[in-house]
C-alpha positions as CSV (number, residue, x, y, z in Angstrom):
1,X,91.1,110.6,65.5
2,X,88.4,109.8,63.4
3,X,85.2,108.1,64.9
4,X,85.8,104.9,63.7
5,X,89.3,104.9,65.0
6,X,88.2,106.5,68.4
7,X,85.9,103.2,68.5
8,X,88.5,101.0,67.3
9,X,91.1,102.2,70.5
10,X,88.6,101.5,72.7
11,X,87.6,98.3,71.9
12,X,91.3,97.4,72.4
13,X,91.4,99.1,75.8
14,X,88.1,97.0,76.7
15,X,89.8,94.3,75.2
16,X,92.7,94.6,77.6
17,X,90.9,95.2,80.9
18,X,90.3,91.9,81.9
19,X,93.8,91.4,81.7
20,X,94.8,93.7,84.3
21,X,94.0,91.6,87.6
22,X,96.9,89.3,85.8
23,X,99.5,92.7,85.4
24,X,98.5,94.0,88.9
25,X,101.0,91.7,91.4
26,X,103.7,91.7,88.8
27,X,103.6,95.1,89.0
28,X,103.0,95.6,93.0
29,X,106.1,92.9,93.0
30,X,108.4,95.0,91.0
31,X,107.8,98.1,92.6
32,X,107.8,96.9,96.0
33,X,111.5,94.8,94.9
34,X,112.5,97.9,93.9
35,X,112.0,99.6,97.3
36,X,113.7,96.6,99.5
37,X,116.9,96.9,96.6
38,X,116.8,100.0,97.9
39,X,116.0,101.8,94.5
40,X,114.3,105.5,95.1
41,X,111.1,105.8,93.3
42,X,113.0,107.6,91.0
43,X,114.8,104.9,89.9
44,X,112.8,102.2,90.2
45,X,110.3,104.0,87.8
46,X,112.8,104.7,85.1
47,X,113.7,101.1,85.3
48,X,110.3,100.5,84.7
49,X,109.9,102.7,81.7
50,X,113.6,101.6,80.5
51,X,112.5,98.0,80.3
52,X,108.7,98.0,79.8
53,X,108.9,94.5,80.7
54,X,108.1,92.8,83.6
55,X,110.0,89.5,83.1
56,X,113.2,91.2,82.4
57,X,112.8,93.7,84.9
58,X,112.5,91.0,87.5
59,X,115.1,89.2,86.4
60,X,117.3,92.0,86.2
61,X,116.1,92.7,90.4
62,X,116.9,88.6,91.1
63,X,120.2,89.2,89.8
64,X,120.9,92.9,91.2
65,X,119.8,90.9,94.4
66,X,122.4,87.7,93.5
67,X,125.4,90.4,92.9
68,X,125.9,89.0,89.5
69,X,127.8,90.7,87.0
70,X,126.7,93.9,85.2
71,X,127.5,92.3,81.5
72,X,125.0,89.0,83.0
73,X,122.4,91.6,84.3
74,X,122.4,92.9,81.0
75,X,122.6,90.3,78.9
76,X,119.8,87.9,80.9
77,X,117.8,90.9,80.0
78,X,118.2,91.0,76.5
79,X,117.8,87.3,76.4
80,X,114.3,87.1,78.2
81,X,113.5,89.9,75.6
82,X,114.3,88.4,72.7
83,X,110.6,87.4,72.0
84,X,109.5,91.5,71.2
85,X,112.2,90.8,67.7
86,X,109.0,88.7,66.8
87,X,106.1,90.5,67.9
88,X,107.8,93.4,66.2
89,X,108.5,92.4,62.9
90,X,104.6,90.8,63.1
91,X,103.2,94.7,63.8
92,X,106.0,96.1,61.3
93,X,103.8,96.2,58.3
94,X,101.2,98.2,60.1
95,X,103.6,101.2,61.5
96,X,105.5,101.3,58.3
97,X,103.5,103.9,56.9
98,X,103.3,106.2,60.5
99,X,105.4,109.1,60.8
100,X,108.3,108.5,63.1
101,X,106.8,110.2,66.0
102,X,103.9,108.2,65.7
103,X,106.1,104.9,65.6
104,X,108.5,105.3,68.0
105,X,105.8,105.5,71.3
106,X,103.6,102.5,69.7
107,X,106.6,100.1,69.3
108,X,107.8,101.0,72.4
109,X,104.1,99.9,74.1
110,X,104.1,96.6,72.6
111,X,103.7,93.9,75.4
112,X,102.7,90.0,75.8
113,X,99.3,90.9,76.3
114,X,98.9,93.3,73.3
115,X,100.2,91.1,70.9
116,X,98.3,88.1,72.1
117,X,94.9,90.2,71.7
118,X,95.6,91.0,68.2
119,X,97.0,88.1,67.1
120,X,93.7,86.3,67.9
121,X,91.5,89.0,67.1
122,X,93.2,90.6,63.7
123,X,91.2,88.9,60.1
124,X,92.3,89.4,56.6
125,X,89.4,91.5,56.2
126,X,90.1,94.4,58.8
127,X,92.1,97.5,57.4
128,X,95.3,98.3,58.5
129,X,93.5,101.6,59.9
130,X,91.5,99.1,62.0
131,X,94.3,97.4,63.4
132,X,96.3,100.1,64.0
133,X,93.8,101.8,66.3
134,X,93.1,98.5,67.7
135,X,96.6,97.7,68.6
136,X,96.8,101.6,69.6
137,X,94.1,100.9,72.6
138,X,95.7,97.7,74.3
139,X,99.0,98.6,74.3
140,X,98.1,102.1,75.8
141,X,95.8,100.0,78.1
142,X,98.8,97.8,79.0
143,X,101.1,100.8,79.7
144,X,99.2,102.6,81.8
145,X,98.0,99.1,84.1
146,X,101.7,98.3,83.9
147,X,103.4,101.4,85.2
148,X,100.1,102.3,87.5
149,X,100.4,99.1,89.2
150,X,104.4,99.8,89.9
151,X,104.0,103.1,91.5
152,X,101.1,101.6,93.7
153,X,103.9,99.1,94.5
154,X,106.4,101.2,95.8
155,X,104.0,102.8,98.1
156,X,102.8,99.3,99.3
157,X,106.4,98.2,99.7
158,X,107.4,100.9,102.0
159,X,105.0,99.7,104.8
160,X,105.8,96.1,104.4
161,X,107.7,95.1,107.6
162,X,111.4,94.6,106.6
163,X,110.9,90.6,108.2
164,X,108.3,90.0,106.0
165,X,110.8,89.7,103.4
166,X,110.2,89.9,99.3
167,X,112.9,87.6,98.5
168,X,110.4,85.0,97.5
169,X,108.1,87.0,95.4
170,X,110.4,87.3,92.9
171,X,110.6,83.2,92.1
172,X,107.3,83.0,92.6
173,X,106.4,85.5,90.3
174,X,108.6,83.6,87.1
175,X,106.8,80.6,88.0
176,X,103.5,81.7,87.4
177,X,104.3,83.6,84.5
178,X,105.7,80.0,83.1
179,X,102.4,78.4,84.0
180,X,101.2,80.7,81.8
181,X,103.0,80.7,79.3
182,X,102.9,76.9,78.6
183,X,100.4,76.5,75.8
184,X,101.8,73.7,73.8
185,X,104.7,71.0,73.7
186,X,106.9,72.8,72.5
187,X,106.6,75.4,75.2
188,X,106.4,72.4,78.1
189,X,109.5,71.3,76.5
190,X,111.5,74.8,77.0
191,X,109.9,75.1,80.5
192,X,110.9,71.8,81.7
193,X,114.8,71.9,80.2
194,X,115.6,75.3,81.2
195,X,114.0,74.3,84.8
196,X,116.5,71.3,84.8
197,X,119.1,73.2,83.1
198,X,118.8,76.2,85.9
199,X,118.5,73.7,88.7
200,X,121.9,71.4,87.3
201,X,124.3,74.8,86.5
202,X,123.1,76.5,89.7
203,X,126.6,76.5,91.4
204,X,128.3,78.2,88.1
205,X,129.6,81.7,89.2
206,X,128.2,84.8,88.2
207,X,124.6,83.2,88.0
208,X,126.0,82.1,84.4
209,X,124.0,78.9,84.8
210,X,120.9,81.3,84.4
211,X,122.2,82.5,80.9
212,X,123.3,78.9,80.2
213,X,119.5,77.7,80.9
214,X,117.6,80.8,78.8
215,X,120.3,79.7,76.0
216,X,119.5,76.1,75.9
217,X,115.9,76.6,76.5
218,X,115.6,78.4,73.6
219,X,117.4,76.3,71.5
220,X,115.8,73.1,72.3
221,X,112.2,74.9,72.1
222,X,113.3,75.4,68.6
223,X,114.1,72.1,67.5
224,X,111.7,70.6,69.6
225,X,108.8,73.5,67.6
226,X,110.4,72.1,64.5
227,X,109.8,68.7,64.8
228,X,107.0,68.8,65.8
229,X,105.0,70.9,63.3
230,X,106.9,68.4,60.6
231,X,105.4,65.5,62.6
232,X,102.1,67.5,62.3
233,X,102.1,68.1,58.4
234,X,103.4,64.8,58.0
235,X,100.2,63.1,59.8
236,X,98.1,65.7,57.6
237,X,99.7,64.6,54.4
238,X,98.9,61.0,55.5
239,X,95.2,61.7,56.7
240,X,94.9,63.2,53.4
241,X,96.3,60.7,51.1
């Protein structure tokens, strides 16, 4: 790694730091969930490094914990995932060019938190070297905070008393990662009719009210995203004229 690139990963890594108070209790929460499923360390770390995602991985315990079906474990997952198609193709034309060794690991670390940095921070003046090594530095930031925080979990779960029970954490952990994710209408739109959607379908078998709600969430964020930003450019257009 050449100097510039060693300073380039490690403005991404001090980038990311603040953000690690904000990874730490989803990560005590997952491993510590893990331990009262009664998941070995084992296993609750290679869930961790399967999913590399907190929301889904929680979801994925909520469910484990509901009894739901394998196929609605699975699926819920994929669902609450669904947003990594976009950060993906946004990082694609900077890991084209990397060998596939080189790929692989770095598209595997992209997270939230990575691609939030570097969408705000990337210009049309960096390289793609820049960004690379920049993007290189918060996601292995992210991985490292992510998993740590886990395994400090699992120890911390194993003294909890079994009547202080974890069954909360796990709802309370979704809602503040949607307080946080709320940035705009759109997004208060999706939070409040999946919320009402979740709430309405909760007596559907096999937790499929929970798919129902991610599936019309998503789809009335869209159209909601969409008319709005024509509303938007339409005002602009008439500002302008």
């Amino acid at each position: 790694m050449s100097s510039s690139g060693r300073r380039d990963f490690f403005e991404g890594v001090r980038d990311l730091l603040p953000m690690v108070p904000g990874v730490l209790p989803f990560g005590l929460i997952a491993g510590a969930n893990g331990t009262s499923l009664g998941f070995s360390s084992e296993m609750t770390i290679g869930m961790t490094l399967l999913f590399f995602a907190g929301s889904a991985q929680l979801a994925a315990y909520q469910l484990i914990q509901e009894q739901a079906l394998p196929a609605v474990i699975i699926f819920t997952a994929l669902m609450v995932n669904i947003r990594f198609l976009i950060y993906s193709a946004t990082f694609a034309p900077l890991l084209h060019p990397l060998k596939t060794r080189h790929k692989w690991p770095l598209v595997y670390l992209i997270s939230d938190q990575a691609y939030g940095l570097c969408a705000t921070r990337f210009t049309p003046d960096q390289s793609d070297r820049e960004k690379l090594y920049y993007f290189a530095g918060t996601a292995v930031a992210l991985g490292v905070s992510w998993v740590g925080s886990v395994i400090l979990g699992l120890q911390v779960g194993g003294q909890i008393p079994a009547e202080w029970s974890l069954g909360f954490a796990i709802p309370l952990a979704f809602i503040a990662m949607l307080v946080s994710s709320i940035r705009n209408r759109a997004s208060l739109i999706t939070a409040v009719f999946s919320a009402l959607m979740a709430t309405s379908l909760i007596q559907l078998p096999y937790n499929l009210g929970f798919i129902a709600a991610i599936i019309g969430g998503t789809t009335i964020g869209l159209v909601a995203s969409s008319f709005i930003t024509k509303s938007s450019l339409k005002t602009q257009r008439e500002n302008n004229g």
